[in-house]
N, C-alpha and C positions, 0 to 999 in steps of 0.2 A: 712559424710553426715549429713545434722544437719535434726531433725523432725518438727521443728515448731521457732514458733518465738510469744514472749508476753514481751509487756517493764513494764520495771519499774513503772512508774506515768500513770497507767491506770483509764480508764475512763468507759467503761461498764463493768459491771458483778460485781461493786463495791456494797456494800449495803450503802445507805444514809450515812449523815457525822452526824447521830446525837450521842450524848456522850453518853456512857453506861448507864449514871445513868437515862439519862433522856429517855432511852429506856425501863430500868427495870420499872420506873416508870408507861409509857404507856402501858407494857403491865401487869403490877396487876392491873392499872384502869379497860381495858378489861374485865379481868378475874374477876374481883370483879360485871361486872354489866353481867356478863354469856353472852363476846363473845368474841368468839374464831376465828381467821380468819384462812382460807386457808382449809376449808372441808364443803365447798361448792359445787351446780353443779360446771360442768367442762361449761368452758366459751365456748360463742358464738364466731362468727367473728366479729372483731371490737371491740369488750368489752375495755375498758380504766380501767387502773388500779384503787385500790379503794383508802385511804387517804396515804401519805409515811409510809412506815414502816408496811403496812400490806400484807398482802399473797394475790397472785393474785388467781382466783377462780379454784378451783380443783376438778376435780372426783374421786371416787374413784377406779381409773384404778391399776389394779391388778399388783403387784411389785412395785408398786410406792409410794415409802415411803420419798421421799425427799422432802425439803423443796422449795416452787416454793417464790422466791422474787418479790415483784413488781418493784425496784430498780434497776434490771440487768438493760446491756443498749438497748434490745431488748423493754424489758416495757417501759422504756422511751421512747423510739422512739415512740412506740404502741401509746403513750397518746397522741401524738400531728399528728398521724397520722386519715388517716379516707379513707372510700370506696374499693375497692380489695386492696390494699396496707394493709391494716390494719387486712383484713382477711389473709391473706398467711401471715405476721408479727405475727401474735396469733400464729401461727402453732411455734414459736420457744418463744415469748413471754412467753406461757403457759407450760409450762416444766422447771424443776430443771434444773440450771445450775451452776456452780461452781466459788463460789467469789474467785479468788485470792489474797493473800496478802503477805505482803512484805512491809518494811519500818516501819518505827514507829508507824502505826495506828494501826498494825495489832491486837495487845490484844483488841484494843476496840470495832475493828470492826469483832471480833469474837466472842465477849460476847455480840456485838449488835444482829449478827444473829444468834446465838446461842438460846438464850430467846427468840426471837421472831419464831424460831424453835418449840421450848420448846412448844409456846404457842400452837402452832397450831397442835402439836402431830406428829412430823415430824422432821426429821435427817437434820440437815444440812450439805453441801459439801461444801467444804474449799480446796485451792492447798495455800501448804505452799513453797512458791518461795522467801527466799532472801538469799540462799548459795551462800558464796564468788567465786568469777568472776564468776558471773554466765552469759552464753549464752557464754562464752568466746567472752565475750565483745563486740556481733555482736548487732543485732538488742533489743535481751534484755537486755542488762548491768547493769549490777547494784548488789543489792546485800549489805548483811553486809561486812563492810570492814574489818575485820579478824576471827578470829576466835571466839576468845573472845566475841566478839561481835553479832555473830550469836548464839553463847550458850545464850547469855542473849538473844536473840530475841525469841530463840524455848521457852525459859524459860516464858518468859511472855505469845507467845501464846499461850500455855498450860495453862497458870490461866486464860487465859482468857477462853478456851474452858471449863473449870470445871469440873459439873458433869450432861453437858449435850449433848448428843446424839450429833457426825458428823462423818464424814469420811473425813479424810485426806490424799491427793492425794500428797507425797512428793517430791518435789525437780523435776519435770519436766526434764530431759535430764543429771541432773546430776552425774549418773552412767555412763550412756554413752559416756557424754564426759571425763572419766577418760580414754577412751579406745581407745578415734578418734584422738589421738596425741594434744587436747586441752592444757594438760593440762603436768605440770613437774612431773616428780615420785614422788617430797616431796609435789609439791600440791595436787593429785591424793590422795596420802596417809594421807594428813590432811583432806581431803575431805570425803571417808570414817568414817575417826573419828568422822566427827562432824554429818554426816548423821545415824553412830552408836548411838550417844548422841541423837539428834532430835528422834530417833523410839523410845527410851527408856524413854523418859521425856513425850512423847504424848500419852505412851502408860500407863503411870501413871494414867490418866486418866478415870474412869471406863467404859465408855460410848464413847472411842472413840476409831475407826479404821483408822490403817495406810497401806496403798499401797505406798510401795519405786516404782519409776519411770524408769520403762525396757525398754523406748526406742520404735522400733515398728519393724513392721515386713520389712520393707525395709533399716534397719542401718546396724544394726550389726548383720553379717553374722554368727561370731564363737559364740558360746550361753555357750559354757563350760567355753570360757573366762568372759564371758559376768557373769553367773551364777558365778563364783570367785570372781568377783566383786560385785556383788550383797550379798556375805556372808560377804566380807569387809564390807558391809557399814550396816549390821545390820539388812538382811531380817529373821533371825530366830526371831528376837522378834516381827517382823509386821506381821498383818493379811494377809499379800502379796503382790503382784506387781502390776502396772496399766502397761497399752502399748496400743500403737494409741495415745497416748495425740495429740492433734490438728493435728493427723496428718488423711488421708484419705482409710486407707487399710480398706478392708471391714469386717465385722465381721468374715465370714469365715476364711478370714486370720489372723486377727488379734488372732482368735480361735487357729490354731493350730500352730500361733508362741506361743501362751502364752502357751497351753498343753506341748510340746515339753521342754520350760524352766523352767514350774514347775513340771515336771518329773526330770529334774534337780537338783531341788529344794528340794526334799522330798515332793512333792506331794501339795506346798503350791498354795492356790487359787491365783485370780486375778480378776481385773475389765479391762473391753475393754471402751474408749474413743468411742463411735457410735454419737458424734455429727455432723461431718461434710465425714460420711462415704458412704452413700447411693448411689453411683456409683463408690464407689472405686478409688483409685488414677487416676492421671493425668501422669503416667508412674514415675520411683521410683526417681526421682529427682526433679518433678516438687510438692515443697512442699508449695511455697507462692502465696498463692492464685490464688489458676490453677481453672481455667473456667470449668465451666459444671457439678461440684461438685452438690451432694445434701445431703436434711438431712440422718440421718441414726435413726434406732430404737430408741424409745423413753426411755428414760430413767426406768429401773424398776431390783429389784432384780430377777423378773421370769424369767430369763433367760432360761431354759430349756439344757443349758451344763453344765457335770461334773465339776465343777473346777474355772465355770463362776461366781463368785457373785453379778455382776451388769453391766449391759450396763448405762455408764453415759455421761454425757453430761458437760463434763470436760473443751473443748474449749468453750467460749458461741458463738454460731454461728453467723453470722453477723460482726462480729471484724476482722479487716484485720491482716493480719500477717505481715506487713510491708510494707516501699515503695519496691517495688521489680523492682522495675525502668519501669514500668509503670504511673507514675503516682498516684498511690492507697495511702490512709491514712495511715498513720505511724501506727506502729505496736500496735494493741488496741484497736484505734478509729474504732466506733460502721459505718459500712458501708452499707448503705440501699439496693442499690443495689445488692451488693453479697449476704444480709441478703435474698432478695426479689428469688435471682436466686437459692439460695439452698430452700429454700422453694418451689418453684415450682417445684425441680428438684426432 
């Protein structure tokens, strides 16, 4: 059973295309004339983002240390939207959500949001997605094309990340599909290796946490297998595991899959995905874009469970998971509609 779906050549949750240098640049000008974006009141309905590249307006709502982008594709839409549309649209707008990258931009578009993090006193959230055949070639495909070549990708997103403050969400569904017959024994086992290599190269890093990617609570049933797998691919040296990515189990659940497998684990923490979780699934198959869905808890470390370190906002809400033979936007593209219907939900 697969948990989600995100392509390759994405379009929201990206941050602006502008170069590193001319990022670093803008943000010493800031800092040099004493302004800081993104610690600000918390926005109105309606509010339109402020110039690119800066942080959309924030309060300071309790656990909430992440960095909010004006740049996802939720803000964009935000800017050129207006009237109730625009106010239930801030409701996902105005919250952290997690740039994914993958492909060749990645180091620069990590060190773009990374600095512009930096500036505004805030963590950024990054999902590091280009492991070979990744999605097993469904709706997301793509990926470095061998090995080699993803040790050079983890390698640069690591200088790109530096020495400053994010968390990283790794490899999305790619433990799991070592286990759902995806994949061959020798590829399973390369895969491992290189997701061994990626925790330990990112974890070089002094200011930065890694969650290896467990799948959710409606995949995979056997958790000791699952936990085997998860020691292959290098959870002793990460700060832990994510579960829910894009998928819709509710926190409860999600709660006491992830308890159960880091009892497993030697007691290692984890973060639950609560962005598109607030009614709970659509029964455990129906995982591309099922009707009636809402948002779930807002992103924050106070989570108030043993073990929990963060409810995040991993999938950015609003982005279809694919065409699922309805009809719907390719897997990515930013969909106002559904954005509009989990908002209300």
């Amino acid at each position: 059973m697969r948990s989600w779906c995100r392509p390759c050549g994405w379009g929201g949750g990206a941050v602006g295309r502008l170069g590193w240098r001319a990022a670093a640049t803008a943000v010493l000008a800031a800092l040099s004339a004493g302004v800081v974006a993104g610690c600000g009141a918390a926005a109105q309905g309606g509010a339109k983002p402020g110039p690119a590249g800066s942080a959309r307006p924030l309060g300071q709502r309790p656990g909430q240390v992440f960095y909010v982008s004006d740049q996802t594709s939720a803000a964009r839409e935000l800017a050129k939207t207006k009237g109730p549309d625009a106010r239930s649209l801030t409701r996902i707008a105005d919250q952290p959500s997690a740039l994914w990258l993958g492909g060749e931009d990645a180091r620069a578009e990590a060190e773009d949001l990374t600095i512009k993090a930096a500036a505004a006193g805030r963590t950024a959230l990054i999902v590091a997605y280009d492991i070979p055949h990744r999605d097993c070639g469904r709706f997301s495909a793509g990926g470095a094309v061998d090995a080699a070549a993803y040790r050079d990708w983890i390698d640069r997103l690591a200088a790109g990340l530096a020495d400053r403050a994010a968390w990283v969400i790794l490899e999305p569904d790619a433990v799991a599909h070592t286990l759902d017959g995806c994949l061959t024994p020798a590829a399973a086992a390369e895969r491992y290796d290189l997701l061994a290599y990626a925790v330990t190269e990112l974890k070089k890093q002094p200011k930065v946490r890694v969650y290896l990617d467990a799948g959710n609570a409606g995949w995979l049933k056997d958790q000791d297998r699952l936990a085997d797998a998860l020691r292959r691919a290098g959870i002793a040296g990460a700060d832990g595991f994510s579960v829910n990515v894009s998928n819709f189990y509710t926190t409860e659940q999600s709660s006491e899959y992830g308890g159960k497998l880091s009892a497993l684990l030697g007691g290692k923490h984890y973060v639950i995905d609560t962005s598109r979780n607030g009614n709970g699934p659509l029964g455990d198959r129906d995982w591309c874009n099922p009707a009636g869905r809402a948002l779930g808890e807002a992103p924050t470390t106070g989570t108030g469970r043993p073990g929990v370190d963060a409810y995040l906002w991993i999938k950015n809400p609003g982005e279809s998971d694919g065409d699922c033979g309805r009809g719907e936007p390719k897997a990515g593209e930013f969909w106002l509609s559904y954005a509009l219907g989990l908002a209300h939900g």
